[in-house]
Structures are given as structure tokens and as C-alpha cells.
C-alpha positions in Angstrom: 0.0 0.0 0.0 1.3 3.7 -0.8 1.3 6.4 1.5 0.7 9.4 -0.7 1.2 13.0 1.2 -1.6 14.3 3.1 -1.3 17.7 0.4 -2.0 14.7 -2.7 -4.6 13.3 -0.8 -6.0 16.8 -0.6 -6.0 17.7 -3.8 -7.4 14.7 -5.0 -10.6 14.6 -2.6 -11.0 18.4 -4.0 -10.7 17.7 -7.3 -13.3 14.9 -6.7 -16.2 16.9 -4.6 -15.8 19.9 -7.1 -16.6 17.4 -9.7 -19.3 15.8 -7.7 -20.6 19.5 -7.2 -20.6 20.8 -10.8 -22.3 17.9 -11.5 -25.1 18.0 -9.1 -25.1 22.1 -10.0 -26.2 20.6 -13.5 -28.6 18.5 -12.5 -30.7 21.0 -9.9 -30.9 23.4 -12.9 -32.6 21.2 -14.9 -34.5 19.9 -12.1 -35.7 23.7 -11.7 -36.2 24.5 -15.3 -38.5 21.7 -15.9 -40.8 22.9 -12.8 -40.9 26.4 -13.5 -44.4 26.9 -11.4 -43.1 25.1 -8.6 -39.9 27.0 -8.2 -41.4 30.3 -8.2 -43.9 28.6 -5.5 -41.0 27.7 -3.7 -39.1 31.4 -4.3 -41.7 32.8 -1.8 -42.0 30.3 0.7 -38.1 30.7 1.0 -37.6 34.2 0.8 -38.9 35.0 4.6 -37.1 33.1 6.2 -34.0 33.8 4.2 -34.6 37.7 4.9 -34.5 36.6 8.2 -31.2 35.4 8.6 -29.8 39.2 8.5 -26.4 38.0 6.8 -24.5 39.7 3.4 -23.1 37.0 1.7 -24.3 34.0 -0.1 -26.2 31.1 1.9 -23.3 28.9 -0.2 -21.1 31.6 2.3 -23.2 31.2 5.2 -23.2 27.1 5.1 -19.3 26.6 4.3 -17.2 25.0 6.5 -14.8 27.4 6.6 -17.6 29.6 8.2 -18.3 27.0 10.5 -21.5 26.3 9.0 -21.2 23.1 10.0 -20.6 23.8 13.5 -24.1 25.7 13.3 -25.9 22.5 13.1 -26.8 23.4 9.7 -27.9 20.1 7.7 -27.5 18.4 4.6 -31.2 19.3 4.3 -30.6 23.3 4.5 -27.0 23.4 2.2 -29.5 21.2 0.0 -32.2 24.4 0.2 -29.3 26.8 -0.3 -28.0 25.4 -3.4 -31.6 25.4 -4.4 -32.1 28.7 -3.8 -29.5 30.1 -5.7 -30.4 28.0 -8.3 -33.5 29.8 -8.3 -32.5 32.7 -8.2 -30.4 32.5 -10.9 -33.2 30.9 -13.0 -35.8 33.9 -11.9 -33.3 36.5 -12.7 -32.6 35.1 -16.7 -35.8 34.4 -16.8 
């Protein structure tokens, strides 16, 4: 078995969930161009309680790790909402 540097390793893994996340970027905005009534349904259930959070910056900002989202308690269920939303958004915005 190889030991590769933890930097390698690193790299690798990031190279992988970038993939993984350009990927599933794909998929949600087709998932929310073929529902175009449910996503603006959607838009303004979500935009309360998104007003309500009182942060500048991105929810993608707000749910990092490096913001210690993840320390927040913060879900796989609401990073799954955020990436939504700013799917949405983008989508309402071209649209």
C-alpha cells in the first residue's frame, strides 16, 4: 500500500467533490427549469425566512465550513435548500 502526502490526498478529494458539485449544480438546474411553477412557489416560501437570517453574503457563504456552518448545526437538508435557492434565483433572474 502507498502512502501518498496528506497535500495529494487533498488535492485529490478536492478535485473529486468539485466534480461531484458541478455535476449536481447541473442537475438542480434542470430539475428547476422543468418545474418552473413550482420554483417560483418555492421562491416565496423561502424568501422569509432567508430575509430573516440578516447575513450579506451568499447562503453557499453562510453554510461553508470554513464559516463553521457546519458547527451551526446546519444540515444536509438546508445546504440542499441553499444550493436550491440560488439555483433559483439565478433561474428567476434570466428568466
Amino acid at each position: 500500500m502507498m502512502n501518498y502526502p496528506q497535500d495529494l490526498d487533498d488535492l485529490e478529494n478536492l478535485h473529486t467533490v468539485c466534480s461531484y458539485w458541478s455535476d449536481f449544480l447541473s442537475c438542480t438546474s434542470a430539475a428547476v427549469a422543468d418545474c418552473q411553477d413550482e420554483a417560483v412557489e418555492l421562491w416565496e416560501r423561502l424568501k422569509i425566512p432567508a430575509g430573516n437570517l440578516n447575513y450579506r453574503g451568499s447562503l453557499f457563504e453562510l453554510c461553508s465550513k470554513d464559516n463553521g456552518g457546519a458547527g451551526l448545526g446546519f444540515g444536509m437538508g438546508l445546504i440542499v435548500w441553499a444550493m436550491t435557492l440560488s439555483k433559483l434565483v439565478m433561474w428567476l433572474i434570466v428568466e
